[in-house]
C-alpha positions as a printed NumPy array, in Angstrom:
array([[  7.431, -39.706,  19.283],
       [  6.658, -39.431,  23.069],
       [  7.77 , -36.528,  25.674],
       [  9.959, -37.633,  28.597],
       [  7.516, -36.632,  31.766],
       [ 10.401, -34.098,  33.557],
       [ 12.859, -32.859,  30.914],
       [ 10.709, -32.556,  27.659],
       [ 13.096, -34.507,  25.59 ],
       [ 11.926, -36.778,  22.605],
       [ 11.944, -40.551,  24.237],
       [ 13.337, -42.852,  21.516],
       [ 15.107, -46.132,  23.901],
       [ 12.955, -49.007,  24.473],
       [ 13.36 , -50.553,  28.261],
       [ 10.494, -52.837,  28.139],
       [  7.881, -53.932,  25.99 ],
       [  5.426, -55.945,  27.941],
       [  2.543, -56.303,  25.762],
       [ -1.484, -55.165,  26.511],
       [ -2.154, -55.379,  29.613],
       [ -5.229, -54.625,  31.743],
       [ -4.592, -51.624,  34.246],
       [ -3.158, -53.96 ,  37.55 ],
       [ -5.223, -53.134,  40.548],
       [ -8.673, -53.238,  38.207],
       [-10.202, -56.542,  39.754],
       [-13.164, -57.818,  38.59 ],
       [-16.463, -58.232,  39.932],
       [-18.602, -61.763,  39.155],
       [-21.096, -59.787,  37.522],
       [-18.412, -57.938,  35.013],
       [-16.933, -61.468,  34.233],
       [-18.065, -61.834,  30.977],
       [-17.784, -57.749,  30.554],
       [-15.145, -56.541,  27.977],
       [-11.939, -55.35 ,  29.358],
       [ -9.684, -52.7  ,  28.773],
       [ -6.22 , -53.551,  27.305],
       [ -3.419, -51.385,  26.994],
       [  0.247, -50.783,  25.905],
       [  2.248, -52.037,  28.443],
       [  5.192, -50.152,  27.037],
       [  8.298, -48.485,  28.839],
       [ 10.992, -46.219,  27.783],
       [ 14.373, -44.045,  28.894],
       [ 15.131, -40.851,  28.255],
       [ 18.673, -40.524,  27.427],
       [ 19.16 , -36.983,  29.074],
       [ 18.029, -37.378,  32.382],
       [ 17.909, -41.226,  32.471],
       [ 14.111, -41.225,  33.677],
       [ 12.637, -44.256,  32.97 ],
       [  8.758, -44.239,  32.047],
       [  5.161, -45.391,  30.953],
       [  3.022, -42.835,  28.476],
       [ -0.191, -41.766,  30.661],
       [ -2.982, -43.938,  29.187],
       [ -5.102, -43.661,  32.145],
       [ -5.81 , -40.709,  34.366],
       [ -4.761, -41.02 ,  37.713],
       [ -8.584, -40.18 ,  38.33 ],
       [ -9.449, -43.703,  37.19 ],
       [ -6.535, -45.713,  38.399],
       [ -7.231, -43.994,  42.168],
       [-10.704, -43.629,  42.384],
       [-11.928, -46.585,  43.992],
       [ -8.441, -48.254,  45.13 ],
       [ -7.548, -51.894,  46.329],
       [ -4.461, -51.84 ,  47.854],
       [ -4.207, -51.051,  51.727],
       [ -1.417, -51.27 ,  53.299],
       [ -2.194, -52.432,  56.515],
       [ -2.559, -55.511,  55.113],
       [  1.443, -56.581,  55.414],
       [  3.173, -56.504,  58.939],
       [  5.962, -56.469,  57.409],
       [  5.313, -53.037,  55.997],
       [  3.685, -52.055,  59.188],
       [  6.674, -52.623,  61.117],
       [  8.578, -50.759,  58.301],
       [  6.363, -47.487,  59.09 ],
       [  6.599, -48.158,  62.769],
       [ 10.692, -47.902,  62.389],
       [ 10.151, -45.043,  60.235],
       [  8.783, -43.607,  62.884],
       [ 10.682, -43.737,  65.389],
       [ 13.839, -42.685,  63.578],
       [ 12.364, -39.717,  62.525],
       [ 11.529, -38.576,  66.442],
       [ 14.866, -39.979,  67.491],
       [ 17.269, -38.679,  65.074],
       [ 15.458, -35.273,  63.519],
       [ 13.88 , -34.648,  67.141],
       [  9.919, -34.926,  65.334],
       [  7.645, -33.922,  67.988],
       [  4.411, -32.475,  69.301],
       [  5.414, -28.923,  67.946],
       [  5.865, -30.786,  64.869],
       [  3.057, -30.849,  61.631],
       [  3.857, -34.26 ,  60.007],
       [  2.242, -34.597,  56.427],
       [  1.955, -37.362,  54.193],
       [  1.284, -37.882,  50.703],
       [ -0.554, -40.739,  49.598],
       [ -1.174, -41.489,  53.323],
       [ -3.567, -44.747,  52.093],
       [ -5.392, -45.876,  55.204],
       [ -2.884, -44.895,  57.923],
       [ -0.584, -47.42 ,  57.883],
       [  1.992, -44.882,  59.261],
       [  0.615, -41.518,  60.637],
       [ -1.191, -43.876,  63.171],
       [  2.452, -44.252,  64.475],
       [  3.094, -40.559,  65.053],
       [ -0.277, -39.756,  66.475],
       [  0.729, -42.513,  69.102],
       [  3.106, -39.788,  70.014],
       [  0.206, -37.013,  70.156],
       [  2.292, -35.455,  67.071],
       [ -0.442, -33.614,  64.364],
       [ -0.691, -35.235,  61.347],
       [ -2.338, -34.768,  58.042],
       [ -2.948, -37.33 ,  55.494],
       [ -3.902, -36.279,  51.743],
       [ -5.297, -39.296,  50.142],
       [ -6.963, -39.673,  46.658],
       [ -8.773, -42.443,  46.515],
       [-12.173, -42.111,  49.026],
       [-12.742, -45.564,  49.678],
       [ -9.079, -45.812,  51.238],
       [ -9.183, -42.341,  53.124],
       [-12.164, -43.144,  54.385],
       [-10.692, -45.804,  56.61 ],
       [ -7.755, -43.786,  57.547],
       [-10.278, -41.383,  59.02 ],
       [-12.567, -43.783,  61.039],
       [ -9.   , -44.24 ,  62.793],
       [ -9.033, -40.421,  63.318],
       [ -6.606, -39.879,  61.177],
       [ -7.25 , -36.241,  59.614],
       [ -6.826, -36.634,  55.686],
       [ -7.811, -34.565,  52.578],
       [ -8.79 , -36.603,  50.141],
       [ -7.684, -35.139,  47.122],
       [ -4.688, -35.447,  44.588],
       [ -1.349, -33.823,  45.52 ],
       [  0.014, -30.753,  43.352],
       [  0.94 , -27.484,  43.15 ],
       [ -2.769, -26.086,  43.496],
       [ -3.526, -27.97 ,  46.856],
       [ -0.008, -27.214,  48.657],
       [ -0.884, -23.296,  47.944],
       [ -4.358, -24.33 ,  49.247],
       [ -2.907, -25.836,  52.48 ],
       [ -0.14 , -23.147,  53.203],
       [ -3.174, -20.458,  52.765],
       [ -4.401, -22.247,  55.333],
       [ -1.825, -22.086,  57.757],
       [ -0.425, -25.785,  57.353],
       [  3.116, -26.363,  56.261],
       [  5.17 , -29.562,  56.898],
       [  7.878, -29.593,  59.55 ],
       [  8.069, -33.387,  58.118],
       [  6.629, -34.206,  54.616],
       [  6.844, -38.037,  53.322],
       [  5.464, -39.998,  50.749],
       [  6.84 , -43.472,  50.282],
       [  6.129, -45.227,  46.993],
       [  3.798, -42.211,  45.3  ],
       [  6.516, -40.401,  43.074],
       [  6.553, -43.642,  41.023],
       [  2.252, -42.997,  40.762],
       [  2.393, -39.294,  39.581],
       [  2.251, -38.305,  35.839],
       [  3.414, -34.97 ,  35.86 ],
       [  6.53 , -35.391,  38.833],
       [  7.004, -31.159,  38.096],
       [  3.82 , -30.278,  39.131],
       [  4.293, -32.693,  42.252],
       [  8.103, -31.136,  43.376],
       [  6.73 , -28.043,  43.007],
       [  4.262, -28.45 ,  45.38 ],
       [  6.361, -30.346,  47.833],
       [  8.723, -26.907,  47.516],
       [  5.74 , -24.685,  48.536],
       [  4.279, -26.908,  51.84 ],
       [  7.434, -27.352,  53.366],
       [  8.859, -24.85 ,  56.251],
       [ 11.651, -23.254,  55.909],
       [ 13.925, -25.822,  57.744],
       [ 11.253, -28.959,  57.311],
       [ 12.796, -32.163,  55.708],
       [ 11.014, -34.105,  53.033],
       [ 11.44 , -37.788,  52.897],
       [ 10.646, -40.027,  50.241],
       [ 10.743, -43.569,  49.398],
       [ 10.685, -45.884,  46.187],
       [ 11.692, -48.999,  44.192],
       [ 15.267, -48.229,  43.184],
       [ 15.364, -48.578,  39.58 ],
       [ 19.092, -50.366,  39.513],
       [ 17.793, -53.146,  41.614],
       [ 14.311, -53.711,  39.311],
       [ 17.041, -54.031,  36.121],
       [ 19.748, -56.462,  38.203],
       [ 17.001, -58.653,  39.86 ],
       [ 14.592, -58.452,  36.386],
       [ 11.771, -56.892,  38.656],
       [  9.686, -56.277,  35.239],
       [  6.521, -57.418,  36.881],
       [  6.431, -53.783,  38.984],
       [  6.233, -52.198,  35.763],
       [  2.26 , -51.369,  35.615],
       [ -0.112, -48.295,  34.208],
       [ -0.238, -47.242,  38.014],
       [  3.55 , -46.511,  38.314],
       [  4.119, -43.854,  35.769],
       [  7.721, -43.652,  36.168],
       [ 10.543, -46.01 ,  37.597],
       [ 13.157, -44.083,  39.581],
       [ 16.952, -43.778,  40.534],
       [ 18.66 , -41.769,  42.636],
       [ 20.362, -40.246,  39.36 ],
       [ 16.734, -38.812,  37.65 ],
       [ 15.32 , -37.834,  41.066],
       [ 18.441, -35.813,  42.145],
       [ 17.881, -33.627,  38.78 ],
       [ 14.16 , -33.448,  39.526],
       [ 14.488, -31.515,  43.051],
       [ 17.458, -29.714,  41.714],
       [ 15.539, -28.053,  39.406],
       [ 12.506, -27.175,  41.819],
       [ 14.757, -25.52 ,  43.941],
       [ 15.41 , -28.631,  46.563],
       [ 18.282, -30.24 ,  47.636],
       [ 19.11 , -33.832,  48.678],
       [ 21.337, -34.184,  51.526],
       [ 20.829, -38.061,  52.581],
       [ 20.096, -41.118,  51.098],
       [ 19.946, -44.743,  52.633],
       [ 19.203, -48.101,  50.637],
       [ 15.997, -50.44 ,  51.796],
       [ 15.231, -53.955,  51.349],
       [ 11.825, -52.909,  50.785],
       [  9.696, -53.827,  47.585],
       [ 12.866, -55.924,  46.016],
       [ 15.408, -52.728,  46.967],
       [ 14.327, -49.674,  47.292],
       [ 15.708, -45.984,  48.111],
       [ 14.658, -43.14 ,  51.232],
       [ 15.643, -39.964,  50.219],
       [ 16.101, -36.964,  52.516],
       [ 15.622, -33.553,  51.077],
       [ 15.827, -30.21 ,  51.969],
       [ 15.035, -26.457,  51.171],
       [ 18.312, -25.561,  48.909],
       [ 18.827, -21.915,  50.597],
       [ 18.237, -24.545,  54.142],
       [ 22.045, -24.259,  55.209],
       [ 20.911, -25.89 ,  58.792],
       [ 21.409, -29.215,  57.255],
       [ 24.756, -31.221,  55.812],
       [ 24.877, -33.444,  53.062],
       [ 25.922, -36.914,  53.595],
       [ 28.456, -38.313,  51.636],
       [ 25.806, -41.404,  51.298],
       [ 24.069, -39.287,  48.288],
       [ 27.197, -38.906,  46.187],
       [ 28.759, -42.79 ,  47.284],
       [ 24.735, -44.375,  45.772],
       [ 25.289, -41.879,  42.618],
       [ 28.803, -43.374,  41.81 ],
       [ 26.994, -46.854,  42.223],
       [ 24.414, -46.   ,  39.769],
       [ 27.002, -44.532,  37.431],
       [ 29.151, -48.062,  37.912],
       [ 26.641, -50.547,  37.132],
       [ 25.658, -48.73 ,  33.8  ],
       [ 22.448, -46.344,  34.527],
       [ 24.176, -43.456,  31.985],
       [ 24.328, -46.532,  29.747],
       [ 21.415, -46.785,  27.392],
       [ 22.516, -50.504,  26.046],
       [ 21.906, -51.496,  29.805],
       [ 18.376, -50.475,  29.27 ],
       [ 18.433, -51.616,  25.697],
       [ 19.586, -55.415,  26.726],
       [ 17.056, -55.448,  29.79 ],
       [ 14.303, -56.311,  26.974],
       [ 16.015, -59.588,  26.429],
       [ 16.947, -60.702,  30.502],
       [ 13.01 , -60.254,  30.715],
       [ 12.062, -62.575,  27.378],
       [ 14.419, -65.048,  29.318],
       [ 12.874, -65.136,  32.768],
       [  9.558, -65.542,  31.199],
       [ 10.393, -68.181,  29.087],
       [ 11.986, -70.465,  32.325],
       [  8.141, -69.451,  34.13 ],
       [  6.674, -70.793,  31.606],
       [  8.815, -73.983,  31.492],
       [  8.772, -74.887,  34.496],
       [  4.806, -74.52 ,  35.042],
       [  4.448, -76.286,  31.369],
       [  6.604, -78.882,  33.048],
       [  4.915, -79.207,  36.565],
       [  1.16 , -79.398,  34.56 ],
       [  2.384, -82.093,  32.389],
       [  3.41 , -84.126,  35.29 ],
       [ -0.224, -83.32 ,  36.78 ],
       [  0.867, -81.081,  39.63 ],
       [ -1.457, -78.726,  41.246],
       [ -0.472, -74.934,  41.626],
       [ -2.166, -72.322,  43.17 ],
       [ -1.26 , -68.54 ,  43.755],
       [ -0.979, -66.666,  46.826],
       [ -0.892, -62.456,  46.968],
       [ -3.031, -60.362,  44.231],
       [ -0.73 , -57.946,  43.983],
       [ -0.08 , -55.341,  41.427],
       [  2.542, -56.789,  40.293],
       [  0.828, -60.235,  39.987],
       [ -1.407, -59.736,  37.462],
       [  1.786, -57.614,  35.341],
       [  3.7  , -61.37 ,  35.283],
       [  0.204, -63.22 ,  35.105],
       [ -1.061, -61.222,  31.82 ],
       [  2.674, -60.828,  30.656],
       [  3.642, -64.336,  30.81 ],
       [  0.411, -65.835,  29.498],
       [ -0.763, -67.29 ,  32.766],
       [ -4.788, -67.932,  33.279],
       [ -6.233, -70.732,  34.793],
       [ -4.878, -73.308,  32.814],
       [ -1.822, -73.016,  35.379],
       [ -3.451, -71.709,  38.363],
       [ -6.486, -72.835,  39.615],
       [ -7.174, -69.836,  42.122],
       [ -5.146, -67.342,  44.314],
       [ -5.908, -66.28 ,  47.77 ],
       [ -5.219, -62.809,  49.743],
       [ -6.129, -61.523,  53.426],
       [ -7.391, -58.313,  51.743],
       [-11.15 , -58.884,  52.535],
       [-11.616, -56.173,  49.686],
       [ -9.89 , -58.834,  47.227],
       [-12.19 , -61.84 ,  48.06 ],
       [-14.661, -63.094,  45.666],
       [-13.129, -61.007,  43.052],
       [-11.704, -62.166,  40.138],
       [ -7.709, -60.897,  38.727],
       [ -7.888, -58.731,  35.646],
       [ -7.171, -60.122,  32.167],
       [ -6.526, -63.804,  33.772],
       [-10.155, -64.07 ,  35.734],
       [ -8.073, -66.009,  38.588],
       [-10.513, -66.716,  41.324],
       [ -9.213, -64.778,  44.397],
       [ -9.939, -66.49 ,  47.546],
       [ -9.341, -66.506,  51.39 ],
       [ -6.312, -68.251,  52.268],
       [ -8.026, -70.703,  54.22 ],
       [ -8.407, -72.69 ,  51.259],
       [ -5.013, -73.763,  50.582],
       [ -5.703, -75.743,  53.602],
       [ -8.755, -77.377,  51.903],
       [ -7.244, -77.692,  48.694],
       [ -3.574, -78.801,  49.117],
       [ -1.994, -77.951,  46.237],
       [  1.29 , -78.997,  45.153],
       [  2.625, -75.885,  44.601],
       [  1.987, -72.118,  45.711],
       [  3.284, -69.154,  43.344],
       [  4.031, -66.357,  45.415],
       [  3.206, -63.358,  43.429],
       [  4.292, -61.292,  46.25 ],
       [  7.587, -62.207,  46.227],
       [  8.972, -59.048,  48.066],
       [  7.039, -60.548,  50.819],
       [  8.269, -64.186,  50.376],
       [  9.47 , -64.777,  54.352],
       [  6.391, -63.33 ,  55.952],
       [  4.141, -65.319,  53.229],
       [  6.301, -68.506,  53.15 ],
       [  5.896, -68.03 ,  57.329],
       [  2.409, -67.646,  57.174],
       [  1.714, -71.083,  54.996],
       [  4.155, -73.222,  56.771],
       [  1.777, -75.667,  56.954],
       [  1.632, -76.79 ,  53.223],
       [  4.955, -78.598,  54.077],
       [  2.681, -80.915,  56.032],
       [  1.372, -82.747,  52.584],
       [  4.477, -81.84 ,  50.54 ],
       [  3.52 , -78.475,  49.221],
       [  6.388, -75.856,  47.657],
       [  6.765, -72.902,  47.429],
       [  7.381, -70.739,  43.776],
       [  9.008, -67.764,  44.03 ],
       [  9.229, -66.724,  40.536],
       [ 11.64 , -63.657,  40.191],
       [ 14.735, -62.786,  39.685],
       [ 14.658, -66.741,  38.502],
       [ 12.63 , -69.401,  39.451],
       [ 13.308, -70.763,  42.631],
       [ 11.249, -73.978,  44.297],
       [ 11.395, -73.196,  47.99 ]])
């Protein structure tokens, strides 16, 4: 019997079973194509005290971060997301150049390049080197190291504490989330304001988002578990706003408990009742989410059976995490799809795990002309669908595969 990650209780509800699964983001090279490849339990589950859904630790965050390939300048759609970010936080919380701005999991400065536009200091603290590394040839000061308990007491020895400390989509990556709120407790000044952002668990169940369950996200969060987390670390949250980012997602804003500068919005205790009304104290809603996923993967599968045996051509576009989740899940190789493309240079030439999808540039879809393109990134579906207009010039559609199947 398994431990939940935060509260200690025995975890006993299944949420979803998906199967072995390569870990998501662990592409292959052409030399390591006929390599064996690690499989493993693709396996989630609630705990019915504190309502935290999550994946054992299989893999050490060591492995799954060392040598990373996800960047997240890649999307201008999340770009333009960091650059609002931004700009609401000097606007509205009055961020400035007496301000130290910190971010966790700061990737390759998608967003601190934003502040330091302003001339406001920032720090990034980035794990994986190959990632970091880039952040820094933008002069973008980062540690690269993982975030915790032992490196905030490192940095506030130091002299640095956050006047503004964010991380968006990193508590979902972090196996022990106490060790992680604890530290966020100790770098933040007295009247500094953590923010924090990530894929809001009631929208993954209502939409069937099972593909962003992978080894990488450790835990899948709603504002319900994450309000007990900080509680209990001594931090309070006193705002909350819903995003359309990632398929739905939530920013928290949090605070310093004994921090009585700061009122809390009646937003935080308006998303809770929400949570509480669609059923996320109810553990048959987890129990029955098994079955919606069962269902959307059988219609996949029926309608790419269907579009084969009338000799269609599909492609894929995106390698995303969750990708190669629906890919390995669903049974899809390259009996379906002949190749996917991405703009991530790092991506090209590689090959998905599990599936061995060739991942291309996206110029050839242009060569190619498929019939059909599966959009794997389907949080990204208007900027993607945008950027391949042109396959409407011989015909081509567009498969957007979740919450249903949908032929665009």
């Amino acid at each position: 019997m398994k431990e939940c990650r935060f509260c200690g209780e025995q975890l006993s509800v299944d949420f979803a079973d998906l199967g072995m699964s390569p870990l998501s983001n662990s592409f292959i090279k052409p030399e390591k194509l006929y390599s064996a490849e690690t499989f493993l339990p693709l396996h989630a589950f609630v705990c019915s005290s504190c309502y935290l859904v999550q994946l054992e630790e299989f893999e050490s965050p060591d492995h799954i971060f060392h040598d990373y390939a996800y960047f997240s300048s890649y999307s201008e759609e999340w770009l333009r997301h960091a650059e609002q970010y931004v700009y609401k936080m000097i606007s509205d919380y009055s961020i400035g150049i007496n301000s130290q701005v910190i971010e966790i999991a700061s990737n390759d400065g998608y967003l601190l390049q934003y502040f330091k536009k302003y001339n406001i200091p920032v720090l990034g603290i980035e794990p994986a080197e190959n990632v970091a590394s880039v952040a820094i040839d933008k002069g973008i000061p980062t540690v690269c190291e993982f975030f915790g308990k032992k490196l905030a007491a490192d940095l506030k020895g130091g002299g640095k504490q956050a006047d503004l400390l964010l991380g968006n989509n990193v508590l979902a990556h972090v196996p022990d989330i106490n060790n992680f709120v604890a530290g966020m407790k100790t770098l933040l000044k007295s009247n500094g304001i953590i923010t924090l952002e990530f894929p809001h668990l009631l929208e993954l169940i209502k939409n069937v988002q099972f593909d962003t369950i992978y080894h990488e996200h450790f835990s899948y969060l709603s504002l319900t578990s994450v309000n007990q987390i900080f509680q209990k670390h001594g931090l309070q949250l006193f705002d909350a706003e819903e995003l359309l980012t990632h398929g739905g997602s939530l920013r928290i804003y949090v605070k310093h408990e004994e921090d009585c500068s700061k009122t809390v919005n009646r937003r935080v205790q308006s998303i809770l009742d929400k949570e509480e009304e669609f059923g996320l104290k109810d553990m048959g809603v987890y129990r029955e989410f098994g079955q919606r996923v069962k269902a959307v993967k059988r219609d996949i599968l029926d309608f790419l059976i269907k579009a084969k045996n009338e000799s269609k051509t599909i492609v894929g576009y995106g390698a995303p995490a969750k990708g190669n989740t629906l890919l390995n899940y669903c049974g899809i190789g390259k009996d379906f799809l002949d190749f996917t493309v991405d703009r991530s240079l790092y991506k090209q030439g590689l090959y998905l795990p599990g599936t061995h999808i060739p991942i291309y540039n996206p110029e050839r879809i242009l060569e190619f002309k498929p019939d059909y393109v599966l959009v794997l990134p389907w949080n990204l579906k208007e900027e993607i669908m945008s950027q391949l207009s042109f396959i409407r010039q011989w015909g081509g559609e567009f498969i957007i595969p979740i919450p249903k199947v949908m032929v665009v």
